[in-house]
N, C-alpha and C positions, 0 to 999 in steps of 0.2 A: 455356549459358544466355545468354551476351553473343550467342552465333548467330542465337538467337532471337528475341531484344529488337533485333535489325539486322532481321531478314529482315520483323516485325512494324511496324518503324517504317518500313522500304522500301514495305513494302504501307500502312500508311495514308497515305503520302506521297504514292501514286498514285492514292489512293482520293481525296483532297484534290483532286489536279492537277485529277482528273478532272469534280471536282463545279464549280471556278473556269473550267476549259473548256466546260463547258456553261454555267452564267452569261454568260459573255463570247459564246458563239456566239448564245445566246437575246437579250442586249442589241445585238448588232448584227442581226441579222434581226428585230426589234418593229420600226424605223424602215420597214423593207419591208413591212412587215404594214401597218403602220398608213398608210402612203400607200395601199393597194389599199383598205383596209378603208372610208376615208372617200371616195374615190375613184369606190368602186363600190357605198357604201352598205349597210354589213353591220350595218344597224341590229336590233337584238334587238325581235324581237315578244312583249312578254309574254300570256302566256298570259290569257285574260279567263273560262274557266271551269272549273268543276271536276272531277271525273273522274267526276261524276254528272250533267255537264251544266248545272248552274246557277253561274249569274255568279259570276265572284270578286270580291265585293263589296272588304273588309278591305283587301286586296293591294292591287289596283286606286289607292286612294285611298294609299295607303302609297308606293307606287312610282310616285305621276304625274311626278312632277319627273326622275325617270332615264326616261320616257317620253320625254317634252318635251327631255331632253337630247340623246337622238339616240347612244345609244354601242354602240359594235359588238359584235360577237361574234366569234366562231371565232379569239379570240389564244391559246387553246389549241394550235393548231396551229405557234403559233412553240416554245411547248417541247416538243410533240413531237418538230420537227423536232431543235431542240437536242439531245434526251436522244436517239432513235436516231442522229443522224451521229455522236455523240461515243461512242455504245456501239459502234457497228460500225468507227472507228476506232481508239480509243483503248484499250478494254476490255481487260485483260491475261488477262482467262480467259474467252473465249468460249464455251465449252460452260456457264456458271453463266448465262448474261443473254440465249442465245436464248430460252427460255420466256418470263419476265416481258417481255423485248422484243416476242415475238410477239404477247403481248397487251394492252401499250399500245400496239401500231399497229394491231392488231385492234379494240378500245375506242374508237380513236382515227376509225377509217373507220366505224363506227356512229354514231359522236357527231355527226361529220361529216353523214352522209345527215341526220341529223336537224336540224342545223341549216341544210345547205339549204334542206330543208319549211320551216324556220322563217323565213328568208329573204323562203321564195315565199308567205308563208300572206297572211292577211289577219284575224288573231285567231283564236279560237274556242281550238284545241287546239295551232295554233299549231309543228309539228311531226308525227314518229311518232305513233301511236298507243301507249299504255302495251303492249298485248299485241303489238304488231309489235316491240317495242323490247325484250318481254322475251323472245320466240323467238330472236330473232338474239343476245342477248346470251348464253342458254341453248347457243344452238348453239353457239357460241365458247369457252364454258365445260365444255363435252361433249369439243369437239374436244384444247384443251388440257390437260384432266383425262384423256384418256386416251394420250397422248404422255407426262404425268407417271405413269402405269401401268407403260403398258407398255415404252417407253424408257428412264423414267430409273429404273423398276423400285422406286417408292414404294407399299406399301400399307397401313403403319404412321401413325395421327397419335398426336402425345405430347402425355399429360393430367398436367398439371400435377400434382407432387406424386404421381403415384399407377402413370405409366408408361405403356408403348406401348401401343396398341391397332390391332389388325390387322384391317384390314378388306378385302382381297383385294381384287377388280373393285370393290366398293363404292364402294372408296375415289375411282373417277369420278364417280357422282354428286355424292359430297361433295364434289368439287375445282366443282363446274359451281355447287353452290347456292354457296358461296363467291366463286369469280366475279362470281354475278347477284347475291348481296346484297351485296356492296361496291360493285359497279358503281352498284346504285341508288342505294346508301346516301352516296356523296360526291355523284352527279349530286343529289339531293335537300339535301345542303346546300350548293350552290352557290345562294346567292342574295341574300346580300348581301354590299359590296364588299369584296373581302380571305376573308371564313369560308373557305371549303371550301380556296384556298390553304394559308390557312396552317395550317391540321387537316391537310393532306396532307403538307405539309412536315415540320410535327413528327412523324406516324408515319412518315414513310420512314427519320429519325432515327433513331428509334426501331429499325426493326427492322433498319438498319445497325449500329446498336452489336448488338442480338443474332446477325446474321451475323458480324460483325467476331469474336465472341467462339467464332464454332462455325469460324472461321478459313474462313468460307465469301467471300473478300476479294474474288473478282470482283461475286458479287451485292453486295456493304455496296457497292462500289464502283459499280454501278448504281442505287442506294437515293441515296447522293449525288449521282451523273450530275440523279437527278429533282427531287433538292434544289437544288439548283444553276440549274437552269433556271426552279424556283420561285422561287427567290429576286428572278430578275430579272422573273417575270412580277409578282408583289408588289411589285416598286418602282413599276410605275403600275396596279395594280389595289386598290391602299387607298384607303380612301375619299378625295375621292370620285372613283371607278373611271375612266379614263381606256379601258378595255375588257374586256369579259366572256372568261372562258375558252370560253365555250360548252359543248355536250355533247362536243363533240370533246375537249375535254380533259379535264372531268369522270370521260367514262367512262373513257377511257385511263387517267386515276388510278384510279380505283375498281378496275379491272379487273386491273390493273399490282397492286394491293396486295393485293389476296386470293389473287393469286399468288407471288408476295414470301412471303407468309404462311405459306401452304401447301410452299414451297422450304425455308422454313427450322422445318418442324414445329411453329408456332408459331399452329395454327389456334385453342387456345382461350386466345389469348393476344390476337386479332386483335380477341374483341370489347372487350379492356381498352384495348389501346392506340388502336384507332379508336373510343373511349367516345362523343366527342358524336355521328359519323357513326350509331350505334344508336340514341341517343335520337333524332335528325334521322329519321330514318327508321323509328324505334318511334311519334314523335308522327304522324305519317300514318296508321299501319297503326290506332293509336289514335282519330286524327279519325274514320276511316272507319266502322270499326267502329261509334262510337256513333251515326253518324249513320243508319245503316240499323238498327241492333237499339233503338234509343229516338226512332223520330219524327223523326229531322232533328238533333235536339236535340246538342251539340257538347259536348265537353271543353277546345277551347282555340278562345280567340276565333280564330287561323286558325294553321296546319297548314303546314309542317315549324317546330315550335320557335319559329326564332327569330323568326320572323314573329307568333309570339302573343308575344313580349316587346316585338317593334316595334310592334304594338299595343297593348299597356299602358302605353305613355308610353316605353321607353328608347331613346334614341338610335342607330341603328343602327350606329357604335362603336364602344359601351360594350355592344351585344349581342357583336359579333365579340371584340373584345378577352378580354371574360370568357369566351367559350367555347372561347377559344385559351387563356386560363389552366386550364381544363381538363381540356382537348385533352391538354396539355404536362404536367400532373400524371399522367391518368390512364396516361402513355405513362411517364412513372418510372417509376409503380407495374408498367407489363408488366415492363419490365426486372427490378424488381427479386423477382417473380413468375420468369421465367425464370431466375433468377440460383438463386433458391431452389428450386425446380420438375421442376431437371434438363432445360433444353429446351437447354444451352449447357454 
């Protein structure tokens, strides 16, 4: 018993080390980021129309003043860099953190093209196109949904309460829509200062305390590595924002966590613990909808979420803050769903 209460508290010690080494690697590389960033002018072009074409009126007036301020993008890429040099160093069990690694630098080099375009645009879309953005994401998702096939020989996911369910070759495309709806679903709430950070942060918590618990210690310990690097990209990305993560880091997360997810059988668990990430991305698929099946006519003054609370008068925040309370709630509640559930 005492063996084991040693050999548990050595592995969270490393899991620890590992999450304060990427911190510390991300807070000294922001200073080099941020000298190229203002340097070479990595100003963020918001986007001025909707994915039907007509001006984004709401937005527009909401976000003139981060307009007028001039603040970069792509600091996403300083915690990428943090979280893979500290995973391909430090990581004490490499064969758990090549997948989810391969596809936060995979997320990461898409997010990336995209903020190029977004770079070189001159408004309008401002970037990718959504269908160019969702093929390549698709591909990515394909590609590492069938390496977790047939490699690491997964074709079971576990339903809460009721038990495995075996879905042979299937179980790739399920790994691929997983991929692309998380990937959207955090790239969609990144967009005010601090949200999509710190909703990331809290689930990778999250489903490091549920790896910690299936003694899966190198992924919790990658789950931290991302936290870690988060934490320090959130010392100047709260309000108000000092520089955007971009898509480069957006999708790296998104993409990163539906694989996390998927690694530790914990897929119908992913929509509890990333609860505002589905409303952020359920309120779009909602905007859209009513706007072509009723006349134009809208369900929320503007579309993802919080953008209609920043429109109804709240302070953009007291939007973040409360949707980080929760964020942080609903990520208990997976835990304590898995606890009971059998997924740990």
């Amino acid at each position: 018993m005492n063996e084991a209460l040693d050999q548990l508290a050595q592995a969270m010690l490393r899991i620890l080390l590992l999450g304060g080494s990427a911190f510390i690697m991300a807070m000294v590389l922001t200073p080099v980021y941020t000298y190229f960033a203002y340097r070479y002018k990595f100003w963020k072009k918001q986007k001025t129309v909707t994915l039907d074409g007509k001006v984004l009126e709401v937005i527009s007036k909401l976000h003139a003043h981060k307009i007028a301020r001039r603040i970069p993008t792509m600091a996403g890429l300083v915690f990428v860099i943090a979280i893979a040099v500290t995973t391909l160093i430090f990581n004490f069990s490499r064969p758990q953190t090549w997948l989810p690694l391969a596809a936060l630098i995979a997320g990461a080099v898409i997010g990336l093209i995209d903020d190029i375009l977004n770079l070189r645009s001159n408004g309008g879309v401002a970037g990718l196109r959504a269908p160019v953005k969702f093929t390549m994401v698709t591909v990515v998702g394909l590609l590492l949904g069938w390496f977790f096939w047939q490699k690491l020989g997964f074709t079971t996911v576990h339903i809460p309460f009721v038990g495995g369910w075996d879905l042979g070759i299937w179980i790739v495309p399920v790994f691929a829509f997983v991929v692309v709806a998380t990937g959207n679903a955090v790239n969609i709430s990144d967009g005010l200062d601090g949200l999509a950070g710190g909703l990331a942060a809290s689930a990778f918590v999250m489903f490091a305390v549920i790896a910690v618990m299936q003694q899966q210690f190198g992924l919790a310990a990658f789950c931290m590595t991302i936290v870690g690097a988060l934490l320090s990209y959130l010392w100047f990305n709260v309000y108000p924002a000092r520089f955007f993560m971009g898509d480069v880091g957006s999708f790296a997360l998104g993409v990163s966590l539906g694989v996390v997810a998927m690694l530790t059988n914990s897929l119908f668990l992913l929509p509890v613990i990333g609860l505002m990430f589905v409303v952020e991305a359920g309120s779009v698929i909602i905007q859209q909808v009513s706007k072509r099946l009723r006349g134009g006519k809208k369900v929320f003054l503007a579309a993802p979420l919080h953008h209609h609370f920043e429109a109804k008068g709240w302070p953009e925040t007291k939007v973040t803050m409360r949707f980080w309370v929760v964020g942080n709630i609903a990520g208990i509640l997976g835990i304590i769903i898995a606890l009971g559930g059998g997924n740990v």
